[in-house]
DOBA-69891 format. One record per residue (C-alpha): y negated, x, z negated. Coordinates in pm, 1 decimal. Example, Ala and Ser with C-alpha at 12.3 -4.5 7.8 and 13.67 -1.06 7.14 Angstrom:
<py=450.0 | px=1230.0 | pz=-780.0> .
<py=106.0 | px=1367.0 | pz=-714.0> .
END
This chain:
<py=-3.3 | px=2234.4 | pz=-968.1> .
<py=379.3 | px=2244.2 | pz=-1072.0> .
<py=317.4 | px=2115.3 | pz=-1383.9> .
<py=110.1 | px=1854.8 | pz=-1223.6> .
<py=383.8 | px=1776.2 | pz=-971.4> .
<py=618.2 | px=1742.5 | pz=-1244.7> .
<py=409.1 | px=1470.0 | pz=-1441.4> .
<py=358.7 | px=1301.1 | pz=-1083.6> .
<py=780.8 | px=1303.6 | pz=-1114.2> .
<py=781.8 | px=1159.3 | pz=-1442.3> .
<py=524.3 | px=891.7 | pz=-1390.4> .
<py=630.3 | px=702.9 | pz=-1064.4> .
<py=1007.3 | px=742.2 | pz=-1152.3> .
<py=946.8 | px=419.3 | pz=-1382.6> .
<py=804.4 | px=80.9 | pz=-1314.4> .
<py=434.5 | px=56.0 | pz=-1403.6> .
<py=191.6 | px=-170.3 | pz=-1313.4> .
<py=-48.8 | px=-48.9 | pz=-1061.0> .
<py=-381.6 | px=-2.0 | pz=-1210.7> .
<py=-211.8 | px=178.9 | pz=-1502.6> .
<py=7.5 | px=396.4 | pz=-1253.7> .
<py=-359.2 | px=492.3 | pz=-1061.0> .
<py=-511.1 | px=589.6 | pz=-1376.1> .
<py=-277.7 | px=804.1 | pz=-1560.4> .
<py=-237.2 | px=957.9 | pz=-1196.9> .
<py=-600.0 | px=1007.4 | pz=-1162.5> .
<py=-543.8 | px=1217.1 | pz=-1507.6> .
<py=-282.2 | px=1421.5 | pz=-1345.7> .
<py=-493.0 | px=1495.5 | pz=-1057.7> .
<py=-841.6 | px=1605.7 | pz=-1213.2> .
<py=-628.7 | px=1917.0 | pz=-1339.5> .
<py=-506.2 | px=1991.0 | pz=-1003.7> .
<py=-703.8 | px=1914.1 | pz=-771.5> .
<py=-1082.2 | px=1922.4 | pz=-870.5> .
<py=-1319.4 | px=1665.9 | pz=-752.0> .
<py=-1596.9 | px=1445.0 | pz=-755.4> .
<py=-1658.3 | px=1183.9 | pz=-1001.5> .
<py=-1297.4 | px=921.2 | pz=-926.7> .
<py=-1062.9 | px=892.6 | pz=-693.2> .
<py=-1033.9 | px=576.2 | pz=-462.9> .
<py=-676.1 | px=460.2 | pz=-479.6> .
<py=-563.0 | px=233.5 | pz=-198.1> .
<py=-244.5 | px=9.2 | pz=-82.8> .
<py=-207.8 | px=-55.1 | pz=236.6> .
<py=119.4 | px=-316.8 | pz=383.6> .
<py=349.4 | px=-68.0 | pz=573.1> .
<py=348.5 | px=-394.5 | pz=841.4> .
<py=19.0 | px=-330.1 | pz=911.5> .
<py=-165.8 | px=-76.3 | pz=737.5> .
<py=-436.4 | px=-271.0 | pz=648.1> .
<py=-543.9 | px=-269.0 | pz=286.6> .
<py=-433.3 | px=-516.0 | pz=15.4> .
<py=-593.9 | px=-362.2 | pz=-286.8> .
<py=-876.8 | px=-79.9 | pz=-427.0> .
<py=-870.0 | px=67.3 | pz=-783.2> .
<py=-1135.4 | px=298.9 | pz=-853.2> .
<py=-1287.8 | px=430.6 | pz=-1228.9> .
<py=-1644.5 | px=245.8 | pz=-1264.0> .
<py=-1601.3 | px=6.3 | pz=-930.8> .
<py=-1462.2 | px=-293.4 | pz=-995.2> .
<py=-1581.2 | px=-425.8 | pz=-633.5> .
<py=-1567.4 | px=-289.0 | pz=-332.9> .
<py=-1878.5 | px=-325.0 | pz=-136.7> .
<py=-1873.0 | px=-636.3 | pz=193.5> .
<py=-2013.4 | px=-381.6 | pz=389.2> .
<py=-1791.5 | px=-115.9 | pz=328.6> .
<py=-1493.0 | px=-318.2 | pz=444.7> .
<py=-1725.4 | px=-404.1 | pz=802.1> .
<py=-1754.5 | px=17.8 | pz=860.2> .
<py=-1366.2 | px=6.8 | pz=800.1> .
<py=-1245.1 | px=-215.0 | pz=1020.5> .
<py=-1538.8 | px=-268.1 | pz=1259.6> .
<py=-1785.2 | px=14.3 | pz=1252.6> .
<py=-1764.2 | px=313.3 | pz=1523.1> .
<py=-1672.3 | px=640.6 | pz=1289.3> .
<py=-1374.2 | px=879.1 | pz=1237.3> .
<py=-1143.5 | px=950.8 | pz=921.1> .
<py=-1050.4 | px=535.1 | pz=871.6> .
<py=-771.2 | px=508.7 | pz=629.2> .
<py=-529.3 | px=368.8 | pz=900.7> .
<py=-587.2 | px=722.1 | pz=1173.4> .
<py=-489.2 | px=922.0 | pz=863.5> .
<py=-216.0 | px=775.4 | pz=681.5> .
<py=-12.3 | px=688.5 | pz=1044.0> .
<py=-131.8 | px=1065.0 | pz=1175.1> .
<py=120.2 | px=1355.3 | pz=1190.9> .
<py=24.5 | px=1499.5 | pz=870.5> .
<py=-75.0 | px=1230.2 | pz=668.3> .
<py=-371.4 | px=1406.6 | pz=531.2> .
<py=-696.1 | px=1483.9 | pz=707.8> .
<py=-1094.3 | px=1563.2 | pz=589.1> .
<py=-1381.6 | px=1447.9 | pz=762.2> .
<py=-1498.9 | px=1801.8 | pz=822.9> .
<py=-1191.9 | px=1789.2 | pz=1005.8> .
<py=-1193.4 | px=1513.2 | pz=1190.9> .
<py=-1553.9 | px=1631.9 | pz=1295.0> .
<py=-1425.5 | px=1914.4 | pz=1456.4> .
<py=-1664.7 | px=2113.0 | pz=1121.4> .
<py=-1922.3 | px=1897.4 | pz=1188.9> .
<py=-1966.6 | px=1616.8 | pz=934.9> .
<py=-2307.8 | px=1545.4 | pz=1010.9> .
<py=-2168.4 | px=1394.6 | pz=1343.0> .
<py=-2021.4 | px=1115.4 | pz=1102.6> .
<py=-2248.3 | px=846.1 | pz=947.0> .
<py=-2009.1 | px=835.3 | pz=669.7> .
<py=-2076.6 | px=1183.5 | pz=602.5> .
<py=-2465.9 | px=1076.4 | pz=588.1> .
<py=-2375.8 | px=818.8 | pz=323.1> .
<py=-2216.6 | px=1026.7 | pz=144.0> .
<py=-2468.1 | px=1285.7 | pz=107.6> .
<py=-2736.1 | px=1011.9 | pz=-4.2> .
<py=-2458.5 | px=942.2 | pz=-288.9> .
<py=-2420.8 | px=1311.5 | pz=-391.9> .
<py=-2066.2 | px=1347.6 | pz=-209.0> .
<py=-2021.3 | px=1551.7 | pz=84.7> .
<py=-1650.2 | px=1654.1 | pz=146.5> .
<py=-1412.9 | px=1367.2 | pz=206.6> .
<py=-996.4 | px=1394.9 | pz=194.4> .
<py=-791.0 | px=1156.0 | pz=287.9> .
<py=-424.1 | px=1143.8 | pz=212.1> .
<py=-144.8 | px=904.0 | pz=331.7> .
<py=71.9 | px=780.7 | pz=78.2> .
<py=426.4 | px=760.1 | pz=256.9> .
<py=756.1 | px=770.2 | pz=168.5> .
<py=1042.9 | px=1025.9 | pz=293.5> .
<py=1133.6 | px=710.2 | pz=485.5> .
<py=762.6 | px=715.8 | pz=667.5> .
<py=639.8 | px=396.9 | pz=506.4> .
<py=294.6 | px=336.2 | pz=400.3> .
<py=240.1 | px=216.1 | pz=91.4> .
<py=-94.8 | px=294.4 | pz=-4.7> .
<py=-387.8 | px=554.8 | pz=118.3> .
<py=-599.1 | px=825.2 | pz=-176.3> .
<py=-942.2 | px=914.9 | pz=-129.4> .
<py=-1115.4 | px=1226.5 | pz=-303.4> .
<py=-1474.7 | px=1377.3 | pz=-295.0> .
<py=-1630.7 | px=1706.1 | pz=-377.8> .
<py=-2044.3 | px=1735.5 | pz=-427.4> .
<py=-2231.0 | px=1968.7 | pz=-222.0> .
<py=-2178.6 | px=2371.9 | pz=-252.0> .
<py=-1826.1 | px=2257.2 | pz=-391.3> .
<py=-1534.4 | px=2509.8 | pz=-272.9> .
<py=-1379.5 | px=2314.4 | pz=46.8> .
<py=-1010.2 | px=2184.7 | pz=-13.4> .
<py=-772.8 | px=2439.1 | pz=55.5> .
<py=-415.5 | px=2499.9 | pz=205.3> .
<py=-270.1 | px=2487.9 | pz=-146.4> .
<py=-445.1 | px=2178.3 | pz=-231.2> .
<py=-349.0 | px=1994.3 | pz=22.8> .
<py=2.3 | px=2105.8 | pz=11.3> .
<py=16.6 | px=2019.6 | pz=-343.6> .
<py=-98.5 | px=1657.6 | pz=-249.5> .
<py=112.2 | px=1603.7 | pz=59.4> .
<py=405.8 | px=1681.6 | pz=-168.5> .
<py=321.1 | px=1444.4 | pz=-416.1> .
<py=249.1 | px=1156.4 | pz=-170.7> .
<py=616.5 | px=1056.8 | pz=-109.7> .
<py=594.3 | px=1014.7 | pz=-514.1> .
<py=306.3 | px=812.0 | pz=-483.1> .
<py=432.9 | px=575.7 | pz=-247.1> .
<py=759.5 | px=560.3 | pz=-431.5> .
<py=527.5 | px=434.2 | pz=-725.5> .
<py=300.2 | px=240.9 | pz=-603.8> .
<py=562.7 | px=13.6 | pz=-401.1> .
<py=777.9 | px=-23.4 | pz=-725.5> .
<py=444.8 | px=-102.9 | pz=-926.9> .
<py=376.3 | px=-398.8 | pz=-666.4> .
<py=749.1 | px=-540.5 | pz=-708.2> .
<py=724.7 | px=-530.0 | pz=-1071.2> .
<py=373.7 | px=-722.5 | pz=-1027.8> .
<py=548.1 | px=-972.7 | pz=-850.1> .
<py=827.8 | px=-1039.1 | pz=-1032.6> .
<py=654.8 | px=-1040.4 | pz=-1382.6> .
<py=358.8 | px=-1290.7 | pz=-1236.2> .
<py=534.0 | px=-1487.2 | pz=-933.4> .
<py=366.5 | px=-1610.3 | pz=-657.6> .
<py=640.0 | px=-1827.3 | pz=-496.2> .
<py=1033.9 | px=-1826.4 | pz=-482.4> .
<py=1063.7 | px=-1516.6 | pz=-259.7> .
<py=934.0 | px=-1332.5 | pz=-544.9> .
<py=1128.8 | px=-1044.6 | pz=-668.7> .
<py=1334.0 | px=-1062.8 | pz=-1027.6> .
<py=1346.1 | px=-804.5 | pz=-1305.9> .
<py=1623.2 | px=-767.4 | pz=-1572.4> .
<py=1600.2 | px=-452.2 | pz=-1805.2> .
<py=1913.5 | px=-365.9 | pz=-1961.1> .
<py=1977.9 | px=-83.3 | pz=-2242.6> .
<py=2197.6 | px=233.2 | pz=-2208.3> .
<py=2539.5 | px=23.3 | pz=-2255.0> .
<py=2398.9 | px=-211.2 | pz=-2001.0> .
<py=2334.7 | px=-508.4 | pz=-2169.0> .
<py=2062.9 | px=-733.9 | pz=-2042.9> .
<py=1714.5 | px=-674.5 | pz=-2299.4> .
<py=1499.2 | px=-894.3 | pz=-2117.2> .
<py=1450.7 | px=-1069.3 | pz=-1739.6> .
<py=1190.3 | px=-1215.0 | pz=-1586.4> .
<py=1223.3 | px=-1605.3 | pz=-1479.6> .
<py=1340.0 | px=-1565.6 | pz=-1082.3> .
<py=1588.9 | px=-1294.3 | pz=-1163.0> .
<py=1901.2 | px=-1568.1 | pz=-1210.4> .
<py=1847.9 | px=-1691.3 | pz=-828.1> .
<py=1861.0 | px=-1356.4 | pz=-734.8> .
<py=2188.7 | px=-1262.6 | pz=-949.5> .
<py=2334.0 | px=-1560.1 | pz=-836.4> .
<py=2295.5 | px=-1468.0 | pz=-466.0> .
<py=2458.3 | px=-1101.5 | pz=-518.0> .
<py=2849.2 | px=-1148.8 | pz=-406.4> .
<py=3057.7 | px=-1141.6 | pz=-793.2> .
<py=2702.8 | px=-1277.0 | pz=-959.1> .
<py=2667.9 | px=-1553.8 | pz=-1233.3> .
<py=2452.6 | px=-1569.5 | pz=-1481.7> .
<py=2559.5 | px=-1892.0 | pz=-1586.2> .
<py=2895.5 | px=-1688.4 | pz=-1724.4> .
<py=2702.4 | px=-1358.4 | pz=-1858.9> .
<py=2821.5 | px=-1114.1 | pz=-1625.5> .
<py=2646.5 | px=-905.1 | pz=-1427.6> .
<py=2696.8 | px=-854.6 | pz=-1020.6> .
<py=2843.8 | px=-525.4 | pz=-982.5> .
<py=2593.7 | px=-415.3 | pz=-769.7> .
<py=2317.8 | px=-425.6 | pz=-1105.5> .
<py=2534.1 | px=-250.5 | pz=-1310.1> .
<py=2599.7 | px=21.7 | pz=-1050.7> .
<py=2202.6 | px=48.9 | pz=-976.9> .
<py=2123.5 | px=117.8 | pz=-1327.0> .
<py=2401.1 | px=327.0 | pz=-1412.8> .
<py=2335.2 | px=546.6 | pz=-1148.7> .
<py=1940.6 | px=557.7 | pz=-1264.5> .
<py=2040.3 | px=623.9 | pz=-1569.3> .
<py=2241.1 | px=910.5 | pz=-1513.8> .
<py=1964.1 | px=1024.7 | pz=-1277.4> .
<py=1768.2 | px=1215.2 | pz=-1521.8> .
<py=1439.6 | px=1017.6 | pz=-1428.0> .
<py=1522.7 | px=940.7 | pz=-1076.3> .
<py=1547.3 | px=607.3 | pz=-979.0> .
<py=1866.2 | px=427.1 | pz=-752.6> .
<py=1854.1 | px=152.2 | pz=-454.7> .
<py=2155.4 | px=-41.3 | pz=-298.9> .
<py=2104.6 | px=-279.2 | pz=-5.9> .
<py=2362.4 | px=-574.1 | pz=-34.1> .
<py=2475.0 | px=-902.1 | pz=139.9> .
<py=2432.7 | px=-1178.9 | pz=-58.9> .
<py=2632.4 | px=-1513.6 | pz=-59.5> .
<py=2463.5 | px=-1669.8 | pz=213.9> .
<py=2441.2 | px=-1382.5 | pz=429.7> .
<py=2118.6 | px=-1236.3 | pz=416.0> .
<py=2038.6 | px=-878.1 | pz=270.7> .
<py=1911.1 | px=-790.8 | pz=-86.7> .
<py=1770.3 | px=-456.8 | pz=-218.0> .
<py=1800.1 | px=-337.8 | pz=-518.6> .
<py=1611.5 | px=-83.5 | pz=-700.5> .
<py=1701.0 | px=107.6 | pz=-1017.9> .
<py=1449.6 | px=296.2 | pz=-1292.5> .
<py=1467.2 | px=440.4 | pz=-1582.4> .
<py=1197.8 | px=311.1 | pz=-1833.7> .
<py=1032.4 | px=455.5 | pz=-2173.8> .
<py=1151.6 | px=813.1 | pz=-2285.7> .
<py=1466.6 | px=922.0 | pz=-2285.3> .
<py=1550.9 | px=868.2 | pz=-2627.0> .
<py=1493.3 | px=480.0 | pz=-2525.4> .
<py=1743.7 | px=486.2 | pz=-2309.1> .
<py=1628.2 | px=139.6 | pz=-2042.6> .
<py=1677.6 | px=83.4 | pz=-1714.3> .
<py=1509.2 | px=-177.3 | pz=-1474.7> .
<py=1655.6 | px=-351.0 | pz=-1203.0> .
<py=1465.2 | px=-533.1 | pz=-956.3> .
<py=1584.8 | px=-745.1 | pz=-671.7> .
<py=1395.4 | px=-874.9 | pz=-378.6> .
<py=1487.6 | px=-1012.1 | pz=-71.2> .
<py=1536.6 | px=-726.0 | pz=292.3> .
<py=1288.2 | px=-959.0 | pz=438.3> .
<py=1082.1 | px=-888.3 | pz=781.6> .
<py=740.2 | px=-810.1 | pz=751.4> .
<py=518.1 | px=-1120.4 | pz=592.0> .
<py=229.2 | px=-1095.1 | pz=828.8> .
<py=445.6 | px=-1131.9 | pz=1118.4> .
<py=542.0 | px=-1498.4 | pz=1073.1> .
<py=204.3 | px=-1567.0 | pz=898.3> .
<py=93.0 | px=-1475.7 | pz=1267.7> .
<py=293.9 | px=-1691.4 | pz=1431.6> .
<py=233.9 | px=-1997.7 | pz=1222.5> .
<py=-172.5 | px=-1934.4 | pz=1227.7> .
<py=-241.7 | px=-1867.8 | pz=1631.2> .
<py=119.3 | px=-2043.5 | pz=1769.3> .
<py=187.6 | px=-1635.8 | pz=1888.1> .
<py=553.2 | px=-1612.1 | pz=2055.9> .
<py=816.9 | px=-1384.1 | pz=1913.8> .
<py=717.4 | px=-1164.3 | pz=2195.6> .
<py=323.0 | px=-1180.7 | pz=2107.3> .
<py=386.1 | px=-1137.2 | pz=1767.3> .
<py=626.7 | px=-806.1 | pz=1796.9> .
<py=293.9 | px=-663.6 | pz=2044.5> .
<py=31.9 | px=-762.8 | pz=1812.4> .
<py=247.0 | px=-635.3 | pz=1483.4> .
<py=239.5 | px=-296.3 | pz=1686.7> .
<py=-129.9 | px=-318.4 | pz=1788.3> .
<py=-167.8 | px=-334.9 | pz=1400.7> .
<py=3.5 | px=3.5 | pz=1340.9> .
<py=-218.9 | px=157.8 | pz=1570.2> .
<py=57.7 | px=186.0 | pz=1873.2> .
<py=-105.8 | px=257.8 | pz=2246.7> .
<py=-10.6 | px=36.2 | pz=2531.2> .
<py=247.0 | px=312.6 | pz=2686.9> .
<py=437.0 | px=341.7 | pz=2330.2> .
<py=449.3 | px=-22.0 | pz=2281.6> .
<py=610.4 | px=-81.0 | pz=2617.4> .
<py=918.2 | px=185.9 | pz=2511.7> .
<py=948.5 | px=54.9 | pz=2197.7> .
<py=956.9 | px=-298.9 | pz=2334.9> .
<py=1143.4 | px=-215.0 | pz=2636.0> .
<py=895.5 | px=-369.9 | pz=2882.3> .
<py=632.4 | px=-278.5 | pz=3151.4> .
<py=261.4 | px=-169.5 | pz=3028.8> .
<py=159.0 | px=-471.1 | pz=3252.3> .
<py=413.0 | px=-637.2 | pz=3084.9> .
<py=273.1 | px=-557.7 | pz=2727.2> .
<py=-111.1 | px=-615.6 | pz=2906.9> .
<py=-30.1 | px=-964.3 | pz=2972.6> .
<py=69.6 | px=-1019.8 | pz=2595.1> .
<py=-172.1 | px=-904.1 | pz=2450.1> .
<py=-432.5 | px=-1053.3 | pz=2694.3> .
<py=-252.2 | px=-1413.3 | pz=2555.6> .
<py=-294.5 | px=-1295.1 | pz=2190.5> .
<py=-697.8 | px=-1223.8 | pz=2268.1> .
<py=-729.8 | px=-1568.9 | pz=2416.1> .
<py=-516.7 | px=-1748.0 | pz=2127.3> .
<py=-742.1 | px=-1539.6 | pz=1867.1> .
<py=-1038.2 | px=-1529.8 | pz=1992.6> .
<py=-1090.8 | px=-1229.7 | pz=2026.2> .
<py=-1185.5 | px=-951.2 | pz=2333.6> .
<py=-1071.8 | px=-576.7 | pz=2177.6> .
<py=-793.7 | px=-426.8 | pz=1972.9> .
<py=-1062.8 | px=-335.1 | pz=1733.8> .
<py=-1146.9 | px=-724.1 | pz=1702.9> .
<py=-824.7 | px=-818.9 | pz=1667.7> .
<py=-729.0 | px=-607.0 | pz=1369.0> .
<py=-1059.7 | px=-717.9 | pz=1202.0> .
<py=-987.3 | px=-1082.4 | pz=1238.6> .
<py=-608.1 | px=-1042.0 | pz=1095.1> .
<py=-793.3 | px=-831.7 | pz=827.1> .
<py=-1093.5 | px=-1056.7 | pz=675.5> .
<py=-852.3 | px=-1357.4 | pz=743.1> .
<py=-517.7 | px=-1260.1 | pz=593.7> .
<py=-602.4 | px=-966.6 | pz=396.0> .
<py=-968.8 | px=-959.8 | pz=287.8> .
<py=-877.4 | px=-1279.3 | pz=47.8> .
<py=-572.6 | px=-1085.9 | pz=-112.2> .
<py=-806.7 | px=-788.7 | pz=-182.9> .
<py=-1075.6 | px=-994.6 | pz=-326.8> .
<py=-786.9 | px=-1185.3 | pz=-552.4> .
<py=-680.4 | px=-865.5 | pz=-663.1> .
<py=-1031.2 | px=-712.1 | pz=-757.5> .
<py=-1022.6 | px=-949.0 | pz=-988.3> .
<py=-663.7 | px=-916.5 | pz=-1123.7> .
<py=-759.7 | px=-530.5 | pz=-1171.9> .
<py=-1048.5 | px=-644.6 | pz=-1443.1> .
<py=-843.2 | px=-916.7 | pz=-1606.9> .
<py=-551.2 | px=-677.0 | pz=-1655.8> .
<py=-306.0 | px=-916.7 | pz=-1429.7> .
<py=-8.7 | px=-720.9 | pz=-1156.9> .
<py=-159.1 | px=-666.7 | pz=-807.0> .
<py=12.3 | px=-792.6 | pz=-520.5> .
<py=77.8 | px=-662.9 | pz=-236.9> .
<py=73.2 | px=-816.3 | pz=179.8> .
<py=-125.1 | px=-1098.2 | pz=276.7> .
<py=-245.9 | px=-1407.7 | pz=142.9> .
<py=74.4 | px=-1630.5 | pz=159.5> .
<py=-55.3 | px=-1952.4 | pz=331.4> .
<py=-252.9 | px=-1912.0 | pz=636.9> .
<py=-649.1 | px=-1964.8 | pz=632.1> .
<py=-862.9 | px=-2085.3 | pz=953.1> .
<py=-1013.9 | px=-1769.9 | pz=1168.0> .
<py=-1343.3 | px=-1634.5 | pz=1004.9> .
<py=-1646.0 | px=-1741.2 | pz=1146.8> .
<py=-1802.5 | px=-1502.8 | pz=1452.3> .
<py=-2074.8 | px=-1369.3 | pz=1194.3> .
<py=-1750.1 | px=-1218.7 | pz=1020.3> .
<py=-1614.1 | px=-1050.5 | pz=1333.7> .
<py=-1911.6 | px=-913.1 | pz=1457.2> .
<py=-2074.9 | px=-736.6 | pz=1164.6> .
<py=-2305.9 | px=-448.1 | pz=1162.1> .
<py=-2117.4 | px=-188.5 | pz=1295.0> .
<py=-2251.3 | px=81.7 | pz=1030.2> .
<py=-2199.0 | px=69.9 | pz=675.6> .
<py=-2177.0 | px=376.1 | pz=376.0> .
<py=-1848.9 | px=530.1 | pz=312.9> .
<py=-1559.4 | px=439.5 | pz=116.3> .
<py=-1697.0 | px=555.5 | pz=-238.1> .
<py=-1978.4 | px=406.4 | pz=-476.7> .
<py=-2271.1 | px=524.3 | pz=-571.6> .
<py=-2350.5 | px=814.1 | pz=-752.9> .
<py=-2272.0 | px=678.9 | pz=-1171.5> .
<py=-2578.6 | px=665.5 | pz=-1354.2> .
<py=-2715.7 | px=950.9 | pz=-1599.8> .
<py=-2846.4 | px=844.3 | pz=-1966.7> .
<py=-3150.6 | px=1004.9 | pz=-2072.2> .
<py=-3145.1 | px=1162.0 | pz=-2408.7> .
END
């Protein structure tokens, strides 16, 4: 498990893209953590914790019904409960008080040749959610234990680290619009190597920036020297650009030491994307969105009232104007709806990037798309658990 945690170091502390980062981590992990068959990788946006993307060894698509049981079906252990929950990790044996048989995911499972599920939260130190991984054991398999699932809880922050640098560097290399991120990679005297087309906008913005002139902002050079010098650590600044909004920068070192690279990538401190997404789709008001942005995390009534600074009647009414301007009557509804309309598309899109060897992206669909129709929102509750089928055997 050291040695495991070490690799684990070594492979999120430079940019990847994502489906590469999953499977040389699902190498790492079948030495330290024994399971069955694949694991089922996950990102989830932090704004919501709803999932953006799947990656999983021998299932290139996940199953329609699988994503009804998710967000719509009436069962424990959903990816959201775990990765927001104290811990971050959880099994279903667990969450079935040791009995699974209570949970018709465990039934699924057991028709597929899987019986224990884990479930672990991929957050950063900084408590943001970047992603969700699922393992399995067979039947008669030795439960997961204490040091198992200490091993993985200390590798999550990692994880997340990785994954949400692996979705910038998917951005930046294969924009989707102008708020995409930029990537230059310099060498070890930090001299530019390569960039990727929206980095100049980005330089330009940064206070002593311009490309025009060759010189690097100061805040680039600092970010890579100080990955550099990091020994395989990577480096962020947060800085006020030009026009007075805030830009992040993050530092890593790339290829092997003897290489010698660093990448920088810029982006934009934005807000959260599904927030004004909301706001154009259903006409919410600042005060609508900010409730229905916490419903989305999973927040109760009482918490969102503190955090909000407002009555629970207060927080009622809102979110009684968000069900009417939705169409919707439950919480549960609600997240569904902002799922299969803003989300469901983006995971589809990047099913498909997966096989074609294209970056995943991360967050919602960027334009916003009319409310599914009711035979979307009121699916089959039910629905098999978050893994595939048993692989087939060959004869012979």
């Amino acid at each position: 498990m050291e040695r495991a945690a070490e690799r684990i170091a070594r492979l999120t502390a430079g940019p990847h893209d994502l489906a590469t980062l999953w499977h040389e981590a699902t190498d790492v992990l079948a030495g330290a953590v024994p399971h069955f068959w694949a694991p089922c990788w996950y990102t989830l946006d932090p704004a919501s914790l709803l999932m953006t993307s799947h990656v999983h060894d021998g299932m290139p698509e996940f199953p329609a019904e699988w994503l009804h049981a998710e967000y719509l079906g009436d069962d424990v252990h959903r990816l959201a409960d775990v990765t927001r929950s104290a811990t971050g990790i959880s099994t279903l044996h667990e969450a079935t008080g040791g009995d699974p048989s209570s949970s018709p995911r465990w039934h699924a499972n057991m028709e597929m040749g899987g019986d224990q599920e884990l479930i672990l939260g991929l957050r950063t130190r900084g408590g943001e959610v970047w992603g969700a991984l699922g393992l399995y054991r067979a039947p008669g398999a030795p439960v997961f234990d204490r040091a198992e699932k200490e091993f993985l809880t200390a590798v999550a922050p990692r994880l997340a680290e990785g994954a949400r640098r692996a979705l910038l560097v998917g951005e930046a290399v294969d924009p989707e619009g102008p708020e995409a991120p930029g990537l230059v990679v310099l060498d070890e005297r930090l001299e530019v190597r390569s960039t990727t087309p929206a980095v100049d906008r980005w330089l330009a913005e940064l206070p002593d920036g311009d490309p025009g002139a060759g010189r690097l902002p100061t805040a680039v050079l600092s970010v890579a020297a100080r990955a550099l010098r990091g020994g395989g650590t990577t480096a962020m600044a947060r800085v006020l650009s030009r026009g007075g909004s805030w830009l992040v920068l993050h530092g890593a070192p790339l290829g092997p030491p003897a290489d010698r690279q660093v990448a920088v990538i810029v982006e934009a401190a934005h807000p959260a994307r599904i927030l004004p997404l909301l706001m154009a789709a259903y006409g919410l008001t600042d005060r609508e969105r900010d409730v229905t942005g916490l419903v989305l995390r999973g927040r109760s009534t009482d918490r969102i009232a503190r955090e909000l600074v407002v009555s629970a009647h207060t927080v009622q009414q809102h979110l009684k104007s968000v069900f009417d301007k939705t169409g919707v009557r439950t919480r549960r509804d609600l997240v569904a709806t902002v799922f299969f309309t803003h989300y469901a598309p983006r995971f589809r899109d990047n099913e498909d990037r997966v096989v074609r060897g294209r970056p995943v992206r991360g967050g919602p669909v960027s334009a916003a798309a009319p409310p599914p129709p009711p035979a979307a929102r009121s699916a089959p509750a039910s629905g098999p658990a978050r893994r595939p089928a048993r692989p087939p055997t060959t004869a012979g």
